[in-house]
C-alpha positions as CSV (number, residue, x, y, z in Angstrom):
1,X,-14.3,-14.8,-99.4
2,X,-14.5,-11.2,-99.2
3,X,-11.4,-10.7,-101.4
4,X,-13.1,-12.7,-104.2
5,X,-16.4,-10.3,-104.0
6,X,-14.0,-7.1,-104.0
7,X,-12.7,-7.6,-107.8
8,X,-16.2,-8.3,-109.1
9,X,-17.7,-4.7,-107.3
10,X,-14.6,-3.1,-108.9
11,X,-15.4,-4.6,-112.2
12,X,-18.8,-3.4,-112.4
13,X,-17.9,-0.1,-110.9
14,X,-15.7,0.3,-113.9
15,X,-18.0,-0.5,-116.9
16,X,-20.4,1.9,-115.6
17,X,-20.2,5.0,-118.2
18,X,-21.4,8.1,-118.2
19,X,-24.1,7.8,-119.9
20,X,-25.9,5.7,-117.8
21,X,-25.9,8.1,-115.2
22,X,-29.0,10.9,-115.9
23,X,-27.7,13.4,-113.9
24,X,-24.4,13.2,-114.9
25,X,-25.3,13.0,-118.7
26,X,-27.6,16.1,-118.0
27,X,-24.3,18.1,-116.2
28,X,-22.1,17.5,-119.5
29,X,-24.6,18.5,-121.6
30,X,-25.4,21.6,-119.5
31,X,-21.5,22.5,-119.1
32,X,-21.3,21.8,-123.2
33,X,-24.4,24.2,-124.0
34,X,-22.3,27.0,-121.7
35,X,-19.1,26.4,-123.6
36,X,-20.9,26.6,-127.0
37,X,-22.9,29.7,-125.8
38,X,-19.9,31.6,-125.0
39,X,-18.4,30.7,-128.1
40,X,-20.7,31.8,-130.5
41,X,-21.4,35.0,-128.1
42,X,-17.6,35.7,-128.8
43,X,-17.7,35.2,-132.2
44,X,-20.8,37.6,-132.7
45,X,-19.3,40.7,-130.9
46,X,-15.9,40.1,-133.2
47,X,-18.7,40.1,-135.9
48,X,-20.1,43.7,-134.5
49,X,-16.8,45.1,-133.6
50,X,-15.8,44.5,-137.5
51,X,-19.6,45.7,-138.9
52,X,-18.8,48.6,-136.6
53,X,-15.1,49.5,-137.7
54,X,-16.4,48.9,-142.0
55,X,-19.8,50.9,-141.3
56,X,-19.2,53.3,-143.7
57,X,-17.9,51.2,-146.2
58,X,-21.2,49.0,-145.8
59,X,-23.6,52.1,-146.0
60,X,-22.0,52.9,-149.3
61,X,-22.8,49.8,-150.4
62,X,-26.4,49.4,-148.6
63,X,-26.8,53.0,-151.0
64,X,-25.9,51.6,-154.3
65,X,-28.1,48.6,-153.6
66,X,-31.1,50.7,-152.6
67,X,-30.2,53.5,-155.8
68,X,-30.1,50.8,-157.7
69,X,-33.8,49.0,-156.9
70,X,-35.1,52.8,-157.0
């Protein structure tokens, strides 16, 4: 008897997903907003390093605009 009540623990065991689970659901989506964050906190200092290495050429340009709204 007890090997017929094993399989059917093990089957429900196994259909359990994820997203059933709270904290589990909760962890992922934690460990996903990190991942994301450090992304986009990557892509914005290559975005500064380039506004800093062009900051002359883009204060030329920031002039002509201004001159030309004067």
């Amino acid at each position: 008897m007890g090997e017929l009540k094993q399989p059917q623990i093990n089957k429900y065991i196994s259909c359990k997903s994820i997203l059933s689970d709270n904290k589990a659901q909760t962890t992922t989506e934690y460990i996903l907003f990190i991942i994301i964050l450090f992304i986009a906190s990557y892509g914005m200092i290559k975005l500064f390093i380039l506004l800093w290495k062009c900051k002359f050429i883009l204060l030329g340009y920031g002039r002509e605009v201004i001159n030309v709204f004067i």
